[in-house]
C-alpha positions as CSV (number, residue, x, y, z in Angstrom):
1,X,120.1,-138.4,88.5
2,X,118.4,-141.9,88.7
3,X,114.5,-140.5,88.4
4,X,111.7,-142.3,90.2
5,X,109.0,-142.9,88.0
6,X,105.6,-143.7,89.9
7,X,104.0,-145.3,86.8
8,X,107.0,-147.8,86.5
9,X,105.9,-149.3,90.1
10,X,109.2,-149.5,91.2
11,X,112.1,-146.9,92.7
12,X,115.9,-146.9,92.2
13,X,117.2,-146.4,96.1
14,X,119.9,-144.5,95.7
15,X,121.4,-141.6,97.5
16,X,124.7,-139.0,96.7
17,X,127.1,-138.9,99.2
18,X,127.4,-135.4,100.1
19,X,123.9,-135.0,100.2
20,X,123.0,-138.3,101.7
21,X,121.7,-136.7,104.6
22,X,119.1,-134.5,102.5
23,X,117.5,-137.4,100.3
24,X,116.9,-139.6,103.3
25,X,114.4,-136.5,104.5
26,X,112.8,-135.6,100.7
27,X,109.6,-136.3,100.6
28,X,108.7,-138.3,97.5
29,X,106.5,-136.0,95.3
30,X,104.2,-137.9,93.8
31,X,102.6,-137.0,96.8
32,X,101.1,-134.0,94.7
33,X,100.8,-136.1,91.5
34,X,103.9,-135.0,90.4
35,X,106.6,-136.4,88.4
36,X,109.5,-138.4,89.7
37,X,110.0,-139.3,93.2
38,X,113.1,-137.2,93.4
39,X,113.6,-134.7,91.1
40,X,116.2,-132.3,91.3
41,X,115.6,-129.0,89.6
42,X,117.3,-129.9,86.1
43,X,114.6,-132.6,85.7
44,X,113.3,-131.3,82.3
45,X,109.7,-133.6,83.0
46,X,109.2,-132.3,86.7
47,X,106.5,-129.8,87.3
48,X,108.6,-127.3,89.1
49,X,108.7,-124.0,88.8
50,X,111.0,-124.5,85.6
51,X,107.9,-126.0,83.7
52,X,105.7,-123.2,85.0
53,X,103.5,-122.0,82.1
54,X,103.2,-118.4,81.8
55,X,99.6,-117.0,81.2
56,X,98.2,-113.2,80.5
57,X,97.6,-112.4,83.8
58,X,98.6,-115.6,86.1
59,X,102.2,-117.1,86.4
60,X,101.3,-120.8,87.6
61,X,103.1,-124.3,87.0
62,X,101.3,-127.0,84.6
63,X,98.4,-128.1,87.4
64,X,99.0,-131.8,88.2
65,X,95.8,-133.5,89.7
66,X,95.9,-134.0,93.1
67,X,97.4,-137.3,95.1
68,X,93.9,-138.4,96.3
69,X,92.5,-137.8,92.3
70,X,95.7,-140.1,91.5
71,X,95.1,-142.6,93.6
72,X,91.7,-143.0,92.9
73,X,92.5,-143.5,89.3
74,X,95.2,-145.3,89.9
75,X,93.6,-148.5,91.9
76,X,89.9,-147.4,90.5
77,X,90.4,-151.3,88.5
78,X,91.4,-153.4,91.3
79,X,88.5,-155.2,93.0
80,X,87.6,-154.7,96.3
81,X,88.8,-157.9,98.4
82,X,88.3,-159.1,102.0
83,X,91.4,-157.7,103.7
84,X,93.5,-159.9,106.7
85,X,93.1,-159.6,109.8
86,X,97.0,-159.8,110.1
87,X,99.1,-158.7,106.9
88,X,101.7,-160.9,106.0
89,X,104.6,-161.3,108.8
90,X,108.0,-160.5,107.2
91,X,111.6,-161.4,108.7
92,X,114.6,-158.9,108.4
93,X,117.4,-161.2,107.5
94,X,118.0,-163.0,104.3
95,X,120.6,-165.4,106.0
96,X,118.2,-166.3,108.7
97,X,115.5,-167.2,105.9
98,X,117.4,-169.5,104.1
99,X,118.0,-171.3,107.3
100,X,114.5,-171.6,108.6
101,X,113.1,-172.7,104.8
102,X,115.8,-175.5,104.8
103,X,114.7,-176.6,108.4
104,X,110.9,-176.2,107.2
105,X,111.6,-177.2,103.5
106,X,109.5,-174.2,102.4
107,X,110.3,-171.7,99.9
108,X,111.1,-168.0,100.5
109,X,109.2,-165.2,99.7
110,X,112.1,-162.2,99.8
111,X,110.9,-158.7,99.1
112,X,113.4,-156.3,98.3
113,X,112.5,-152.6,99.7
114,X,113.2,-149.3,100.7
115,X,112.7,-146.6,103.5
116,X,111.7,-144.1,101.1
117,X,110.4,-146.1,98.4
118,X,106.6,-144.8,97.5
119,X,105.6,-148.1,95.7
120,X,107.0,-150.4,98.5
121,X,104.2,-148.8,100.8
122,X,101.7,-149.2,98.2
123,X,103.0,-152.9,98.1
124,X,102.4,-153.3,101.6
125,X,99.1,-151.3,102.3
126,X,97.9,-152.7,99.5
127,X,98.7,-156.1,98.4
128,X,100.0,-157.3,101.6
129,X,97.2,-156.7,103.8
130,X,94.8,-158.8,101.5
131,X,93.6,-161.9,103.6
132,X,94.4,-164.2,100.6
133,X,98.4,-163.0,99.7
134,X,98.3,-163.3,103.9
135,X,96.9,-167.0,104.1
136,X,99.1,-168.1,101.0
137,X,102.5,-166.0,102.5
138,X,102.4,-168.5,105.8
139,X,103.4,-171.5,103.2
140,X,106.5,-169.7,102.8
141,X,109.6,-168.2,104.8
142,X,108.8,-164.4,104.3
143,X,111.6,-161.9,104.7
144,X,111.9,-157.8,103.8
145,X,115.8,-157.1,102.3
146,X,116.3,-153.5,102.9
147,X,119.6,-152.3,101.7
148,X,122.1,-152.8,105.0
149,X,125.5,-154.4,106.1
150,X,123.9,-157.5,106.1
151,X,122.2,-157.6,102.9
152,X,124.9,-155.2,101.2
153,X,126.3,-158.7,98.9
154,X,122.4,-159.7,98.3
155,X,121.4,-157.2,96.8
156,X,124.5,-157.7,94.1
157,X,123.6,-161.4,94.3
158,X,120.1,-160.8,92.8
159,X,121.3,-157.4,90.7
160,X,118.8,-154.9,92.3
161,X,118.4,-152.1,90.6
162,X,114.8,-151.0,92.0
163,X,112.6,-151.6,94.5
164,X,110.4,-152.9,95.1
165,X,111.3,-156.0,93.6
166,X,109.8,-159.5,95.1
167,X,111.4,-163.2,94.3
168,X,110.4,-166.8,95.0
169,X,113.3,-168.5,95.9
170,X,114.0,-172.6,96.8
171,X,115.4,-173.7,100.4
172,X,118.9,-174.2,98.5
173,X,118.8,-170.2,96.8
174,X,117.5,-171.1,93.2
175,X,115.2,-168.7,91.9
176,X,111.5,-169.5,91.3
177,X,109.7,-166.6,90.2
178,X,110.6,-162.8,89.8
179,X,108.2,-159.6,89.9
180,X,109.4,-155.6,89.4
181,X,107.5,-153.2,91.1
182,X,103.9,-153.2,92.7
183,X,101.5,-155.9,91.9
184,X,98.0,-155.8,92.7
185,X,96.5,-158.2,95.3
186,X,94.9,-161.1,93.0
187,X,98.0,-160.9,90.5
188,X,100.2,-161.4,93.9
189,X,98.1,-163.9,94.9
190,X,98.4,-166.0,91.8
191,X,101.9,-166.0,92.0
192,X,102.1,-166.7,94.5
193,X,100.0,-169.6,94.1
194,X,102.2,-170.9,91.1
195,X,105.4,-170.4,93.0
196,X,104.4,-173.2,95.4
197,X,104.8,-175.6,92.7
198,X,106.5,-174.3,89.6
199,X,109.8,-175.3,88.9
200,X,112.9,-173.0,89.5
201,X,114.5,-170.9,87.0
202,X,117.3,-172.3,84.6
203,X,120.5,-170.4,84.8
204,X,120.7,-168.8,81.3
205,X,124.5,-168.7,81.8
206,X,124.5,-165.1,79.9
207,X,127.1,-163.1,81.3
208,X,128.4,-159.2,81.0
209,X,130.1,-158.9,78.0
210,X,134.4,-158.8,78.4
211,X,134.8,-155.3,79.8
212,X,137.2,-153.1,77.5
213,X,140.8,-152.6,77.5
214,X,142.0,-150.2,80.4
215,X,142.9,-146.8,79.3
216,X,145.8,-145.0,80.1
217,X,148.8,-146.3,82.0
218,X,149.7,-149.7,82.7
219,X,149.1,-150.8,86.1
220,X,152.7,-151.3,87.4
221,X,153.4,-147.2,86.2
222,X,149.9,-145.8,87.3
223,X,149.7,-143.5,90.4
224,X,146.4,-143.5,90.6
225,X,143.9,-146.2,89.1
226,X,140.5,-145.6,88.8
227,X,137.1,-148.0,88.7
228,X,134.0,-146.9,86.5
229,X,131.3,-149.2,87.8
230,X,128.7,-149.2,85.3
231,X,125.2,-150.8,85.6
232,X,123.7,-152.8,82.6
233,X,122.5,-149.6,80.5
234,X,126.0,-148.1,80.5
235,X,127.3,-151.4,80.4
236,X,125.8,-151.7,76.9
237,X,128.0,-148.5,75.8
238,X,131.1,-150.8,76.2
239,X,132.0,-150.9,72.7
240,X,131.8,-147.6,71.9
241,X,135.7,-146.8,72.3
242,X,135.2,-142.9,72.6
243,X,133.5,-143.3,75.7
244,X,135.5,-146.0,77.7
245,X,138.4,-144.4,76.5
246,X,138.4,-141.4,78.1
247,X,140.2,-139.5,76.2
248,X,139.7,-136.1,78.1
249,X,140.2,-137.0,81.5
250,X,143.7,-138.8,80.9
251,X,144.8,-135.4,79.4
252,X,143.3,-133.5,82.5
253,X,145.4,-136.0,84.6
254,X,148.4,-135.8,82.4
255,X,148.3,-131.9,82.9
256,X,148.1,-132.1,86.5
257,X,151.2,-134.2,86.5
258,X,149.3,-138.0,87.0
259,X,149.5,-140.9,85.1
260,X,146.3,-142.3,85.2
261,X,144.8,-145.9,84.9
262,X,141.1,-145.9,84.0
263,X,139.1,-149.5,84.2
264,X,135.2,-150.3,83.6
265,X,134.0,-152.9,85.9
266,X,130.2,-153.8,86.1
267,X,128.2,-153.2,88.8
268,X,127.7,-157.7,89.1
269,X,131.4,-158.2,89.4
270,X,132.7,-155.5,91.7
271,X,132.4,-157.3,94.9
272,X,134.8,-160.0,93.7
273,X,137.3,-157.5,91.8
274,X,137.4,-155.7,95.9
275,X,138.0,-158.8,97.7
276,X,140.3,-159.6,95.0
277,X,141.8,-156.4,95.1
278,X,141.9,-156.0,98.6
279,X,143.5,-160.1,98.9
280,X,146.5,-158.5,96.2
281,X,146.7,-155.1,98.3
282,X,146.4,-153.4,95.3
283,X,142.9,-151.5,95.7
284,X,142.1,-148.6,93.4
285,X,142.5,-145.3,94.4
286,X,139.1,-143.5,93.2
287,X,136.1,-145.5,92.2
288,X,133.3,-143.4,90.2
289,X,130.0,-145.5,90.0
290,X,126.6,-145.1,88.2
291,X,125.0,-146.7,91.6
292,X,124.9,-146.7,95.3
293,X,124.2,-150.3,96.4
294,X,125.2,-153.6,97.7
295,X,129.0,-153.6,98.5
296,X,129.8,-149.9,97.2
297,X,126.9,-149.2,100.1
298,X,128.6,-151.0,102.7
299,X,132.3,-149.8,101.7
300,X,130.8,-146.2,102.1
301,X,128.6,-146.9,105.6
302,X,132.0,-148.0,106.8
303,X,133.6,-145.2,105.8
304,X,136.2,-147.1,104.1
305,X,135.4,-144.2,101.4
306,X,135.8,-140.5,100.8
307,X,132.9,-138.7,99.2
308,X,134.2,-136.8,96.1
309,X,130.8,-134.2,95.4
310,X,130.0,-131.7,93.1
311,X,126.5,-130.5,91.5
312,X,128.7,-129.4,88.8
313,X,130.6,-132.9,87.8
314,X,127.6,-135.3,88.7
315,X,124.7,-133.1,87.1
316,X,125.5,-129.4,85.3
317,X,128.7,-131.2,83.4
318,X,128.6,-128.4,81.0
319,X,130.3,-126.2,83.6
320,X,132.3,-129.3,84.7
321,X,135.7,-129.9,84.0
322,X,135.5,-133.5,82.4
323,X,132.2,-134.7,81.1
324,X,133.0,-138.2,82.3
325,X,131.4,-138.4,85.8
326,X,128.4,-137.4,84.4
327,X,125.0,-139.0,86.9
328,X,127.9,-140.7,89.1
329,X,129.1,-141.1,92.6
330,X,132.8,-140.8,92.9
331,X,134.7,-141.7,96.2
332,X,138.3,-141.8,96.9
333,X,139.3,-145.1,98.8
334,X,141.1,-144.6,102.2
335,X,143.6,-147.3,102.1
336,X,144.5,-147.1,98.1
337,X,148.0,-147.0,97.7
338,X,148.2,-143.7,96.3
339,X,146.3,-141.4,98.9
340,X,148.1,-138.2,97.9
341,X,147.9,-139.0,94.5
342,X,144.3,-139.6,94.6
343,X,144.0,-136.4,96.3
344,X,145.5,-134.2,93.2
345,X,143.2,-136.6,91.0
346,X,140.2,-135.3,93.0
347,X,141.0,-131.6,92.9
348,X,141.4,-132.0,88.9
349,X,137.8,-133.1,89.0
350,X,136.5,-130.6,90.5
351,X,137.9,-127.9,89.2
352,X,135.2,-125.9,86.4
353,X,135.4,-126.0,83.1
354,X,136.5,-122.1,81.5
355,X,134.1,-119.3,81.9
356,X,132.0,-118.6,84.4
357,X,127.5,-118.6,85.3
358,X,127.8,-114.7,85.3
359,X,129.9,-114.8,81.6
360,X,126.5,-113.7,79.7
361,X,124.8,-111.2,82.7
362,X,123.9,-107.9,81.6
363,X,124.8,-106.4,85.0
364,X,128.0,-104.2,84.9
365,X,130.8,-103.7,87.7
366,X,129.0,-102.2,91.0
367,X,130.3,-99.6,93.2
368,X,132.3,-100.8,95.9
369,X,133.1,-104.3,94.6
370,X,135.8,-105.3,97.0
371,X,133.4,-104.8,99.5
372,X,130.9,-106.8,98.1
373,X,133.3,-109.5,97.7
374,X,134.1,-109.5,100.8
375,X,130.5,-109.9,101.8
376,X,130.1,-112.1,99.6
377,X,133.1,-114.8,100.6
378,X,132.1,-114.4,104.3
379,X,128.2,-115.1,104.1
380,X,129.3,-118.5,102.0
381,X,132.0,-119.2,104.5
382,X,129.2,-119.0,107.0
383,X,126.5,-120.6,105.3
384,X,127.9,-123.9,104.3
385,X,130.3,-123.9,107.6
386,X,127.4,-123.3,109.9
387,X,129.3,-120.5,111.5
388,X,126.5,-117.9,112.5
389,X,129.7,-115.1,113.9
390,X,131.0,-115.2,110.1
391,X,127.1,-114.5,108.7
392,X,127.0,-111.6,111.5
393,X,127.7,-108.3,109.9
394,X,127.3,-109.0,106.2
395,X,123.7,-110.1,106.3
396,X,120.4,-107.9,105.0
397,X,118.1,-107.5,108.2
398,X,115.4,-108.9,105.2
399,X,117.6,-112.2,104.8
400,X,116.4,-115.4,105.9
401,X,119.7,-116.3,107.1
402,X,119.4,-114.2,110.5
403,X,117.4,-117.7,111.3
404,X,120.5,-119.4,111.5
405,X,121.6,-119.7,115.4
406,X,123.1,-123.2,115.4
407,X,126.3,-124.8,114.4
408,X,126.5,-128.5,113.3
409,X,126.7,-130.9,116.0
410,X,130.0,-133.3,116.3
411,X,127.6,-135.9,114.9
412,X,126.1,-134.0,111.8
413,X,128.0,-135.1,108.7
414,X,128.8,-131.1,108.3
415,X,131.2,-131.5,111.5
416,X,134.4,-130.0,111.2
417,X,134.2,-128.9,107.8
418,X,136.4,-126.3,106.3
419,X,135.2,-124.2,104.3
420,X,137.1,-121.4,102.2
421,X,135.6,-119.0,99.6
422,X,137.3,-118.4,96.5
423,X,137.2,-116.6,92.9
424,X,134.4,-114.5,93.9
425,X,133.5,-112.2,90.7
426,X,130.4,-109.8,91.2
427,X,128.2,-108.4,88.6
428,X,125.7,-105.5,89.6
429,X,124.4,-101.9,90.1
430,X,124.5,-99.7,92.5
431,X,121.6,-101.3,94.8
432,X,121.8,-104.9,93.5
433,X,124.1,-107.2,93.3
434,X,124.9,-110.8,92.4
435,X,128.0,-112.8,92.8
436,X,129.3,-116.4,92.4
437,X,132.0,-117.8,94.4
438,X,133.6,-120.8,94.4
439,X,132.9,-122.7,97.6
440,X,136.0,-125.5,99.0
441,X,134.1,-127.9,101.8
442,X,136.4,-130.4,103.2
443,X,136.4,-132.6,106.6
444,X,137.1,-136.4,107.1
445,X,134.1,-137.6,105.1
446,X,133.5,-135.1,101.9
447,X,135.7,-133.4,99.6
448,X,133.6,-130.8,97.6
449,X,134.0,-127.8,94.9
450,X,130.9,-126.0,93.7
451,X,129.9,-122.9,92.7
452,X,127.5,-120.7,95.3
453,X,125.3,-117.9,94.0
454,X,124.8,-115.2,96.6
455,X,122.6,-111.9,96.3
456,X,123.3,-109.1,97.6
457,X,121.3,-106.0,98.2
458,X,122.3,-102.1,100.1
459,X,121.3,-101.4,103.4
460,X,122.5,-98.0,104.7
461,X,125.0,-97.8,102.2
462,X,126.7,-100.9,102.5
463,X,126.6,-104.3,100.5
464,X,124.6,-106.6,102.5
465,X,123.8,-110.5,101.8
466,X,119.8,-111.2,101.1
467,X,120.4,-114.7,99.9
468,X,122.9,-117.2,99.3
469,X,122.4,-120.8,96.9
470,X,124.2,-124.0,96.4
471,X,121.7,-125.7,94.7
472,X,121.6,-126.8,91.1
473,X,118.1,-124.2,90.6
474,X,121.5,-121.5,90.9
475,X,121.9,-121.8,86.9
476,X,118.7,-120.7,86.1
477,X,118.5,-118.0,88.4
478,X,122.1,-116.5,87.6
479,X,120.4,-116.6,83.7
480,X,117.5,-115.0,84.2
481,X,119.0,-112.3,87.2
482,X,121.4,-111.5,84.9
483,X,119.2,-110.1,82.3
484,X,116.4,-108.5,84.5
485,X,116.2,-104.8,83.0
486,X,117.5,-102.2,85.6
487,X,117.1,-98.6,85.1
488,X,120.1,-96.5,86.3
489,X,119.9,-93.8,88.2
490,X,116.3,-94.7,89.2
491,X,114.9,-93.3,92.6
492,X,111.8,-94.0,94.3
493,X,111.0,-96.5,97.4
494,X,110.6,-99.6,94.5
495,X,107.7,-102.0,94.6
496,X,105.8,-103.5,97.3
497,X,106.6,-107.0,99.1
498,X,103.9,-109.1,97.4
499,X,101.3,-110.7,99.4
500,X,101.2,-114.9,100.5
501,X,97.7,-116.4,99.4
502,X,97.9,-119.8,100.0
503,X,98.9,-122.2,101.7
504,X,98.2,-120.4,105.4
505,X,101.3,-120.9,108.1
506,X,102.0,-124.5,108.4
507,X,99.4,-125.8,106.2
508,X,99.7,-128.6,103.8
509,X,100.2,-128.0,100.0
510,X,97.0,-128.7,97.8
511,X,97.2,-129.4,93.8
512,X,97.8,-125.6,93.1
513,X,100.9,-125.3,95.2
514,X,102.2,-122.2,96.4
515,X,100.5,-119.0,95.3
516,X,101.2,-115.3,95.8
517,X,99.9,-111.9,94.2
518,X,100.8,-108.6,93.6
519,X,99.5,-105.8,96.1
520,X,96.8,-103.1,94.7
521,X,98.2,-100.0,93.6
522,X,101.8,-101.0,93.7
523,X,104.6,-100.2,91.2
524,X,105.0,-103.4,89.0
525,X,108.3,-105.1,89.7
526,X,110.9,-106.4,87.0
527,X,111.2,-109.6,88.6
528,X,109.2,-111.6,91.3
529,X,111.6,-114.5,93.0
530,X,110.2,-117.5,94.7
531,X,112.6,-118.6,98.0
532,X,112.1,-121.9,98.9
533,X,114.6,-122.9,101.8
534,X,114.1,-126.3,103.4
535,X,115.5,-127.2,106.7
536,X,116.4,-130.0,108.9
537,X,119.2,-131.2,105.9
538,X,121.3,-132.3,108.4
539,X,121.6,-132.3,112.5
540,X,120.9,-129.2,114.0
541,X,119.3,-128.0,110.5
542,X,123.3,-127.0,108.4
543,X,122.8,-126.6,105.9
544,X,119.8,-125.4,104.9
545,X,118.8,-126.3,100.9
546,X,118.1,-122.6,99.1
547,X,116.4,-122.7,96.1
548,X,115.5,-119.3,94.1
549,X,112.7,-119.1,91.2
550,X,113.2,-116.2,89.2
551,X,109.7,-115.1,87.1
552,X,108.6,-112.2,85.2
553,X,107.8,-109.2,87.1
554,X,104.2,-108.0,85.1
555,X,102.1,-110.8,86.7
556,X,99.6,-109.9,89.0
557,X,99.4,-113.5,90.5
558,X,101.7,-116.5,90.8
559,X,102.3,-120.3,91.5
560,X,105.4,-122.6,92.5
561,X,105.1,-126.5,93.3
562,X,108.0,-127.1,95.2
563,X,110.2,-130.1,94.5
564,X,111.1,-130.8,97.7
565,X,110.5,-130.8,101.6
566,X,112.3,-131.6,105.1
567,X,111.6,-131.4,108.5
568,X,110.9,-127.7,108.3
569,X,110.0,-126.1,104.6
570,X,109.7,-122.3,104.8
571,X,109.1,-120.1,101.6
572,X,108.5,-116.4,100.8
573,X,108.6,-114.3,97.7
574,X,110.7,-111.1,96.5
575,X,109.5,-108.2,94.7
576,X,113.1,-106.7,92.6
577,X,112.2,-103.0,91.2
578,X,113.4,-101.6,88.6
579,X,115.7,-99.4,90.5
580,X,117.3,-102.4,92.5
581,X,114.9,-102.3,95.3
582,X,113.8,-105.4,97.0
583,X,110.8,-105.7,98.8
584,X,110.6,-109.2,100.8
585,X,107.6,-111.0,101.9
586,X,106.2,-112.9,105.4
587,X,108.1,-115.9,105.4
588,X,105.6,-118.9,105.7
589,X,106.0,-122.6,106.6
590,X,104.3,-125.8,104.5
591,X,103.7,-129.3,105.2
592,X,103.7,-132.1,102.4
593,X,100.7,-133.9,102.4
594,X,101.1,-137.5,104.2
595,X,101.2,-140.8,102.2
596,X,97.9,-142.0,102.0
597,X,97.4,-146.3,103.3
């Protein structure tokens, strides 16, 4: 994952396909004085619920001050100065810019920004409201490039990587003056000032280093070439023959009957290798890229691309079954030459590496497994389909998921999909259950293979679903699940659900995030599980992001900052017995707090 750092100043605007619909509604979470922007779950520096620390009688993450304490450090240097009466006036169009500072013969001030870029609203509450940067912007042509159609070839043109990023720039397009990230107001100000005056920028000249020699088959015999666009970091990696040859992943190809044609390509020359490409007719027929902007943007808007997703090949590649697309976005191209080809290229991707999440669980075979299995494929078939008929039946009367009424709408990026269940394998006792199947999602936009935890629980002597998971926290949960310590044959009615302290329904989060404690007098659990499930993913709310927190059970009191949020975040908290009972909690609602001018 590209992480956004707050104390860099800037944010990397990117976006996975299959989930572009989610990170356009995550909240950034340095909101709570957290780590990165975005962090997914296997973000070893985010203060999830994976950091928590464990004490001797209170399970809470490491505390992170709060956004207001942050903030108040964070500016507690800068000077208080008069602010404008009207903050500086940006355009929207980069082309229109150049064309009113060559009728005005002024120089451009071009910011490069984001929608959900946390230091680009500093940068304007900040710096750009401050009645000097607004007096001194009016000498120049002032223009906002957010990542579109339009500026798709711009933002290759000036190699943006992160945002915000701010350039001076003459009536003809030379470069004056560059700064990364946020910049105080009397530091913007002086830059400003220079920039009027200072000369432009000599071209260095320095250019990417020759990419390597192609692996694998020559490009007359290949069916079925491949780009890796890599940005400057991996870039650097160029002469390390073991990774650009892939070595791995021609022999996964060769096995599935392909003959392969791998090329690096930086990120600074793949607009001219497309329109070359596409001038020759010979386009590639899966592109795998370390980022999401400029022209791979605009190719994937258009949907002149095919998303290729997997939690398992981008971020768990231990599981995956090449290593290769490791932190990447992979695509097939539409009109490539070799569209079934590609296809077969895909599915060996995606399939997963030997073994299985459930290979080192302590849990034995349950009773009635084919039944369980059953439940198990149909609550996933449901779940990621949106199909509320398949979810009737096999659902626990404690599982969130009898909440889920509405199937995708034909505008929702989930419409249409097909979805199949496969290799389900179950591990459990005779009241609790887990299983992992292997979920197929398919429609014109996405191909996608992961694997979907789902718990199950009895109800009236059937296998019923409590809980189902697709997200990368699955891993951990399968881990520590799988060696919770059941007692067979034990009877009893099993703990008590445990009681929500804080926040109250529909609150905002504070610095101490979610809590929760045991109930007096009740049997202590083996386990205590955190369900976080945030809505409003995609239209109509399909499907829902389930993450699962597994903690020790001989806590009286516990804590969970949440690394996430979308238009509806809803969270409650399980109490597993010892006998396989669950008891579930009120499910409550939270609200992020908002970004602060």
């Amino acid at each position: 994952m590209h992480r956004f750092r707050p104390e860099r100043r800037s944010h990397v605007d990117n976006s996975l396909g299959a989930i572009r619909a989610a990170a356009a509604l995550i909240v950034l979470r340095v909101l709570l004085g957290g780590g990165s922007a975005l962090a997914f779950q296997d973000d070893p520096e985010s203060p999830t619920a994976a950091n928590a620390e464990v004490g001797d009688d209170v399970l809470k993450p490491a505390k992170p001050k709060s956004f207001a304490e942050r903030t108040k450090e964070q500016f507690a240097h800068e000077p208080k100065r008069p602010k404008a009466e009207t903050p500086v006036e940006f355009g929207r169009s980069y082309a229109d810019a150049l064309i009113e500072a060559q009728r005005t013969n002024r120089r451009i001030l071009a910011v490069f920004t984001g929608k959900a870029c946390w230091w680009c609203r500093v940068l304007e509450n900040r710096t750009f409201t401050d009645a000097e940067v607004a007096e001194l912007s009016r000498k120049y042509v002032c223009v906002e490039v957010y990542q579109n159609d339009a500026h798709a070839r711009v933002w290759d043109e000036f190699r943006i990587e992160a945002v915000p990023r701010s350039f001076i720039v003459t009536p003809d397009g030379t470069r004056v003056g560059q700064v990364d990230g946020y910049l105080a107001a009397t530091e913007f100000a002086a830059w400003l000032k220079a920039g009027l005056i200072k000369e432009p920028i000599k071209e260095k000249g320095d250019k990417a280093p020759a990419p390597p020699k192609p692996a694998g088959a020559d490009e007359d015999q290949a069916d079925v070439v491949i780009w890796f666009v890599d940005h400057d970091e991996m870039i650097a990696r160029w002469d390390d023959a073991n990774w650009t040859g892939h070595a791995q992943l021609l022999s996964l190809f060769k096995f599935a009957g392909l003959q392969a044609r791998i090329e690096q390509i930086s990120q600074w020359d793949f607009t001219a290798r497309w329109d070359q490409a596409t001038e020759a007719q010979r386009l590639p027929d899966m592109v795998a890229s370390s980022r999401m902007t400029g022209t791979l943007r605009q190719l994937d808007e258009a949907k002149r691309l095919r998303d290729v997703s997997s939690n398992r090949l981008t971020w768990r590649t231990e599981s995956a079954s090449c290593p290769d697309f490791a932190r990447r976005f992979v695509w097939l191209v539409r009109e490539s030459a070799h569209v079934s080809e590609a296809y077969r290229a895909a599915e060996a991707i995606l399939k997963p590496a030997p073994g299985s999440p459930l290979d080192d669980c302590m849990l034995g075979e349950p009773p009635r497994r084919k039944e369980a299995e059953r439940a198990a494929a149909r609550s996933v078939e449901g779940y990621l389909a949106g199909d509320p008929k398949k979810l009737s039946g096999v659902i626990s009367s404690q599982s969130y998921l009898t909440e889920c009424k509405t199937a995708p709408s034909e505008k929702s990026w989930m419409a249409g999909m097909q979805v199949s269940a496969t290799d389900v394998e179950v591990r459990g006792n005779e009241r609790f259950a887990l299983a992992i199947v292997e979920a197929r999602c398919e429609n014109d936009r996405l191909v996608r293979r992961d694997p979907v935890l789902v718990v199950l629980v009895t109800e009236e002597g059937r296998w019923r679903v409590l809980a189902v998971s697709s997200d990368n926290s699955l891993f951990d949960a399968v881990a520590k699940f799988g060696n919770l310590a059941f007692e067979n044959g034990a009877h009893g009615e099993g703990p008590k659900a445990p009681r929500l302290a804080a926040p109250a329904d529909g609150d905002e989060l504070d610095e101490d995030g979610l809590r929760w404690e045991l109930l007096e007098g009740s049997q202590r659990p083996i386990a205590q599980v955190a369900e976080l499930i945030v809505s409003g993913f995609g239209a109509d709310g399909w499907p829902d992001v389930v993450d699962l927190f597994v903690f020790p059970g001989d806590r009286h009191r516990g804590s969970l900052q949440p690394g996430c949020s979308g238009e509806k975040s809803l969270w409650r908290v399980w109490s597993i017995g010892a006998n396989g009972r669950v008891a579930v909690s009120e499910t409550r609602s939270y609200r992020w707090p908002k970004l602060a001018k």
